[in-house]
C-alpha atoms as one frame of an Amber mdcrd trajectory, in Angstrom:
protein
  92.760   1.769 100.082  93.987  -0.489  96.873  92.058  -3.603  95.180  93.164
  -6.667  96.537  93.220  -9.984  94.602  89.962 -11.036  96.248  88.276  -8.069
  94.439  88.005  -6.459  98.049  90.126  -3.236  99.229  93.204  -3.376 101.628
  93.718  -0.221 103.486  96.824   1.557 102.748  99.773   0.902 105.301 100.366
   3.968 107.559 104.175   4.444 105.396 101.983   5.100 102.619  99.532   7.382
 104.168 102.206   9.368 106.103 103.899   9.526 102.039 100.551  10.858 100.080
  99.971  13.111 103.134 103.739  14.518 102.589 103.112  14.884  98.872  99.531
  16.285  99.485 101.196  19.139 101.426 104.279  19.951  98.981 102.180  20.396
  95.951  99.062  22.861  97.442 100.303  26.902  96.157 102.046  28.688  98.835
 100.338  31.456  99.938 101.932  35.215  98.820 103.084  36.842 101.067 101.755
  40.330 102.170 104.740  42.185 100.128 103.487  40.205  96.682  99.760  40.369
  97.739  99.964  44.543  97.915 102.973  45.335  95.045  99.810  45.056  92.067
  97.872  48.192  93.887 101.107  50.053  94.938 102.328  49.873  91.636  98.813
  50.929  89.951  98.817  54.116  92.448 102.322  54.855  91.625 102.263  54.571
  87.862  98.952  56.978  87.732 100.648  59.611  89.661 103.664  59.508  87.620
 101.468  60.071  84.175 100.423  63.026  86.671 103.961  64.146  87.010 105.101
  63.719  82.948 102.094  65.805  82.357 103.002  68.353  84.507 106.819  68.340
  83.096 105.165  68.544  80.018 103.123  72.090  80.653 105.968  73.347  81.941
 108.275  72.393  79.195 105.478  73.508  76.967 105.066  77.105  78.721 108.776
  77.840  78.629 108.940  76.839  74.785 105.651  79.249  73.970 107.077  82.379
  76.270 110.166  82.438  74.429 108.606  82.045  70.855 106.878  84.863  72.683
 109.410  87.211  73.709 111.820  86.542  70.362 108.509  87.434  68.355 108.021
  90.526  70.296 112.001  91.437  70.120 111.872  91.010  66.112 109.033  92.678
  65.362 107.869  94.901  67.885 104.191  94.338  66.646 100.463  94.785  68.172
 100.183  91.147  67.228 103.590  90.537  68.850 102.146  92.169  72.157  98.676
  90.216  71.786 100.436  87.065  71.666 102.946  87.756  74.307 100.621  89.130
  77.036  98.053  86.178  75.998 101.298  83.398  76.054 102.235  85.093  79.473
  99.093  84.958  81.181  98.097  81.313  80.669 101.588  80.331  81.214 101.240
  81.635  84.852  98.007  79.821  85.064  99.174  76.598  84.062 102.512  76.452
  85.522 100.952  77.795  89.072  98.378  75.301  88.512 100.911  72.176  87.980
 102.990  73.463  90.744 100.238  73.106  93.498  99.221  69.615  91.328 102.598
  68.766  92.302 102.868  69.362  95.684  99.467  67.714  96.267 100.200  64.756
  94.922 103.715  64.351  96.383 101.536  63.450  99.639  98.685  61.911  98.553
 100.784  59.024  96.625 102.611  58.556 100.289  99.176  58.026 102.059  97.769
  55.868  99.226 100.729  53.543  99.334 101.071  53.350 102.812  97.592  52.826
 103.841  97.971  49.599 101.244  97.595  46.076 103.891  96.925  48.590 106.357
  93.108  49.093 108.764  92.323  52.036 107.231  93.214  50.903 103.598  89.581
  50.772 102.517  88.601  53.977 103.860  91.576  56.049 102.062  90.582  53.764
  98.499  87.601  54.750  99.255  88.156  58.430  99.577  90.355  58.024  96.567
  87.943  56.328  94.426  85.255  59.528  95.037  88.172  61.750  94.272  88.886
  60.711  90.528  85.377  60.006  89.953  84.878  63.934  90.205  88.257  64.568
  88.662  86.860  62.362  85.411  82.906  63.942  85.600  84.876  67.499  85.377
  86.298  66.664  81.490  83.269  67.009  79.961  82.901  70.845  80.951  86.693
  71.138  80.296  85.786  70.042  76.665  82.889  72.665  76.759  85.450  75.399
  78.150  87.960  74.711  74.917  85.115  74.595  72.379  84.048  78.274  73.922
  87.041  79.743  73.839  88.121  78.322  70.485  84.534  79.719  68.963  84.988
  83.324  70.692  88.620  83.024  69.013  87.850  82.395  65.707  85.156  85.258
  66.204  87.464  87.829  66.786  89.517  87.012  64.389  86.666  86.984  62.016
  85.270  89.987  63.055  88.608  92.333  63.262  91.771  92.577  61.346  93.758
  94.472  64.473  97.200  93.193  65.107  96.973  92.763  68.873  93.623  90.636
  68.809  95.011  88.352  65.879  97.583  88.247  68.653  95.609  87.610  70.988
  93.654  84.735  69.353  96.154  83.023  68.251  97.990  82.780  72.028  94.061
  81.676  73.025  93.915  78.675  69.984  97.350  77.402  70.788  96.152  76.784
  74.238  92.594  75.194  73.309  94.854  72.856  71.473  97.475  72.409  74.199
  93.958  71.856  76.742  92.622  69.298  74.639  95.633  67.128  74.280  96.274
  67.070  77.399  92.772  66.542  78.973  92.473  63.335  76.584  95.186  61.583
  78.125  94.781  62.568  80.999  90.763  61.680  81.221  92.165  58.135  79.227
  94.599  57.950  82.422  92.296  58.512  85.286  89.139  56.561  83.386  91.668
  53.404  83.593  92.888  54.276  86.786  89.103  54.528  88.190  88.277  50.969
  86.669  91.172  49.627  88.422  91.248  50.568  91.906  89.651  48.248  94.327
């Protein structure tokens, strides 16, 4: 309704209702569409996974480069340290690389269920079943941390304790990987700890 001269209101002519109605309409927010509403979570799922995948390139890179420091120490030198190192370099490299291979293959399917249960019935129950899954993975770097600062004290031990060749050898493969352990667990506990937060 509008003032009239009189001091009374007039209603508003039906043209004028039928306008503001129009207007009313054109300005409320469309609703997103299901595509827009879901992209946010797809994209968080994918993005964690592929920090997943870098670090595993990255051990593997990281294995090659160590085995062939390895095998060109052991070819120049011929040494007990040269055989500590190399059998030590060897060993963990088959760990880690076996390790990041089945990481790999896991994950390869787990990413397609996450993103495909997304706007789907059974969306909560697979977040859900996520959400326990990297709330272990993050409990578990703690110990990991406990593990390197183990083996880097039984390390500098023996190399305290013995002046042979092979365990120097030895050690020094064992330190190199404490080091490679711990800089990968921190960005990969900083990774998951943000991923955790953010998952629905």
């Amino acid at each position: 309704s509008v003032p009239s001269g009189s001091g009374r209101t007039k209603p508003l002519p039906i043209g004028a209702l039928h306008m503001l109605l129009s207007v009313t309409r054109a300005t409320k927010r469309v609703p997103m569409n299901p595509t827009e509403t879901f992209a946010p979570l797809q994209s968080l799922i994918r993005e964690y996974f592929k920090g997943e995948y870098n670090e595993m390139m990255l051990i593997f890179a990281g294995s090659a480069a160590l085995t062939s420091i390895a095998v060109w120490l052991w070819v120049a030198t011929r040494s007990g340290f040269a055989v500590g190192f190399g059998v030590t370099v060897l060993a963990t490299a088959m760990l880690l690389c076996g390790t990041a291979a089945s990481l790999l293959v896991r994950d390869k399917g787990l990413v397609e269920e996450l993103t495909l249960s997304i706007g789907k019935p059974q969306q909560s129950q697979v977040l859900a079943k996520e959400r326990a899954r990297i709330e272990v993975v993050v409990s578990k770097y703690l110990y990991y941390r406990y593990s390197a600062a183990v083996l880097a004290a039984l390390s500098v031990l023996g190399l305290l304790l013995t002046s042979r060749g092979w365990v120097h050898g030895v050690v020094t493969g064992l330190l190199l990987l404490v080091v490679a352990q711990v800089v990968i667990d921190h960005f990969s506990e900083q990774r998951a700890t943000q991923y955790l937060a953010a998952l629905p």
